[in-house]
N, C-alpha and C positions, 0 to 999 in steps of 0.2 A: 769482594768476598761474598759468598755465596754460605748462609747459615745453612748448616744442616737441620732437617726436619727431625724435630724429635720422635722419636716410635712412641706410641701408645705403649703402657707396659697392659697387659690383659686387666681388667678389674675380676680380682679373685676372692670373694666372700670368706669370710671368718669361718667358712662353715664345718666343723672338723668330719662331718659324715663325706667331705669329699676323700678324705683317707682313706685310701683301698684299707676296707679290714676293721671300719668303722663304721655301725648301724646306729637308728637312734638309740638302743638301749644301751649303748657302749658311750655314746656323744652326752646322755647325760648323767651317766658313771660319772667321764672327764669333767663334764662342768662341776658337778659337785667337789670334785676334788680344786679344786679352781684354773682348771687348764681351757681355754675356751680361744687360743687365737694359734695359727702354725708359728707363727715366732717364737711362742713359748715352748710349743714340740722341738723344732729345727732348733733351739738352744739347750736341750738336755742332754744332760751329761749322760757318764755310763751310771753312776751314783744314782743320778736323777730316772734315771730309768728303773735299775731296780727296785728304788720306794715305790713310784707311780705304779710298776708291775706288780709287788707284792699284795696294793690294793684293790686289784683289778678283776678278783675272785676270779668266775669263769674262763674270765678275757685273758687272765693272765698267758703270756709269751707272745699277746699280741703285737707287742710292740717291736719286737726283734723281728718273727717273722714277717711282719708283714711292712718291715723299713720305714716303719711313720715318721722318722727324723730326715731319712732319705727323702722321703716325700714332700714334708714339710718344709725343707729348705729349697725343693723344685717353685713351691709354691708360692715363699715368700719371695721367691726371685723373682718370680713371674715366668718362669717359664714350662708354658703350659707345652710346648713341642716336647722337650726334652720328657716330665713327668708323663705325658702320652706313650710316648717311645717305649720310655718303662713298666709303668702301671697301666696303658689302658685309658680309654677317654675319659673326661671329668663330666661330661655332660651338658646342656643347655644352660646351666647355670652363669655359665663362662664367658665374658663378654670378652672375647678378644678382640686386642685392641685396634 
């Protein structure tokens, strides 16, 4: 029997400014509210969404339009092909694996 080699999954940083639609004055909006890793994005409900939006003053509707659940759940999967496909490159950041 021959193991199969495991794939590197990318190492993709906590960093929520990789979110198309997120700058830093919006990244530390999220931290203050205490949202600070894409698991917690990619796990919001629609409830969870509305609170988080209502607090989001300016930014509000950001999160619908611009899919940060979609995106966040590309992320925590690790898959950076697919979220490229969609959004656009993530940048140097990205150590793929």
């Amino acid at each position: 029997k021959v193991a199969k080699k495991a794939v590197a999954k990318p190492v993709i940083p906590d960093n929520l400014e990789l979110l198309k639609g997120v700058g830093p004055k919006l990244n530390t909006l999220l931290k203050s509210l205490g949202i600070s890793s894409f698991d917690q994005v990619a796990n919001w409900s629609a409830a969870d969404i509305s609170e988080i939006d209502s607090k989001l003053g300016t930014f509000a509707g950001r999160i619908a339009r611009d899919n940060w659940v979609d995106q966040a759940k590309l992320l925590v999967a690790g898959d950076v092909a697919g979220f490229e496909k969609k959004y656009g490159a993530l940048g140097s950041e990205i150590a793929k694996g």
